[in-house]
C-alpha positions as CSV (number, residue, x, y, z in Angstrom):
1,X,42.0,-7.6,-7.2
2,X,43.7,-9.4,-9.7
3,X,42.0,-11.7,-12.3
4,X,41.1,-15.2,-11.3
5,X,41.8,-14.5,-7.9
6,X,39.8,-16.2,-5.5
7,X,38.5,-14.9,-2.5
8,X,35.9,-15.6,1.0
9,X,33.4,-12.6,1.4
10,X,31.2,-12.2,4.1
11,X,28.1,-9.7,3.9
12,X,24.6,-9.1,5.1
13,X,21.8,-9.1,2.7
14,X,18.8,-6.9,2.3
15,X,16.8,-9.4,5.0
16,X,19.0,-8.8,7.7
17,X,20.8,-12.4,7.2
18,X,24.8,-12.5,7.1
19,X,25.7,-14.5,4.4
20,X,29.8,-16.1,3.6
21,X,30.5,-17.3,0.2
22,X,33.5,-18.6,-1.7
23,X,34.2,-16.1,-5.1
24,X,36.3,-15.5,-7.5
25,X,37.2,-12.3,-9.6
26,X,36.8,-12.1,-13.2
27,X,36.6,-9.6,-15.8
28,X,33.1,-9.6,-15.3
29,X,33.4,-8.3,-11.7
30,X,33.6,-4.5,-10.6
31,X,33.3,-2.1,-7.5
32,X,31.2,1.0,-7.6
33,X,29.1,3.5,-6.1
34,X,25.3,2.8,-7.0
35,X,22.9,5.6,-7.6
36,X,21.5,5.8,-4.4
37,X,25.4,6.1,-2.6
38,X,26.4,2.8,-1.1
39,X,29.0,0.5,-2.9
40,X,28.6,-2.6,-4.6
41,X,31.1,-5.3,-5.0
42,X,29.8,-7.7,-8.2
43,X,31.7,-11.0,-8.0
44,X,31.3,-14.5,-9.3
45,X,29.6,-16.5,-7.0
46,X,31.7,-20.3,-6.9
47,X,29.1,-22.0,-4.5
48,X,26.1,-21.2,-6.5
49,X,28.3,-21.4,-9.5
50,X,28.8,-25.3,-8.5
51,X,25.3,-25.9,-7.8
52,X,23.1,-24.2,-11.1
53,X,26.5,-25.5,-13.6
54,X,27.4,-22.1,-14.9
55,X,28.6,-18.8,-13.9
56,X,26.4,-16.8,-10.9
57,X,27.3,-13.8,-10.3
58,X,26.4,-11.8,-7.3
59,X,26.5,-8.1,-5.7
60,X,27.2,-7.1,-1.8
61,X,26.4,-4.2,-0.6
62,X,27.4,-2.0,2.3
63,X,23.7,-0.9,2.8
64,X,23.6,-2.6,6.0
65,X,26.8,-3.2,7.0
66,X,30.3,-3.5,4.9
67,X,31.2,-6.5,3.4
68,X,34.5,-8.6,4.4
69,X,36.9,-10.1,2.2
70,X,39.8,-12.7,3.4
């Protein structure tokens, strides 16, 4: 992805719940493989970014199922 590019993802989190927020890719944000083999997308959160009034940054995994990006 390309810097400052905003983005919807849509992924389910460790409880079971599907969960879609609005993001946005910094140079803060990354894609790897964790330690225990399932990918992590870390991205900059602009819903909870609004709310707390400064960056949140959060991860999606594909532990459950794969995350979704339009």
């Amino acid at each position: 992805m390309k810097t400052d590019q905003t983005f919807t993802i849509t992924f389910t989190k460790q409880n079971g719940e599907s969960t879609t927020r609005k993001a946005k890719w910094t140079d803060k944000c990354r894609e790897y493989v964790a330690q225990a083999g399932h990918n992590v997308l870390t991205f900059l959160d602009l819903d909870a970014t609004e709310l707390a009034g400064k960056d949140q940054y959060r991860n999606a995994t594909d532990k459950i199922t794969a995350w979704s990006i339009k």
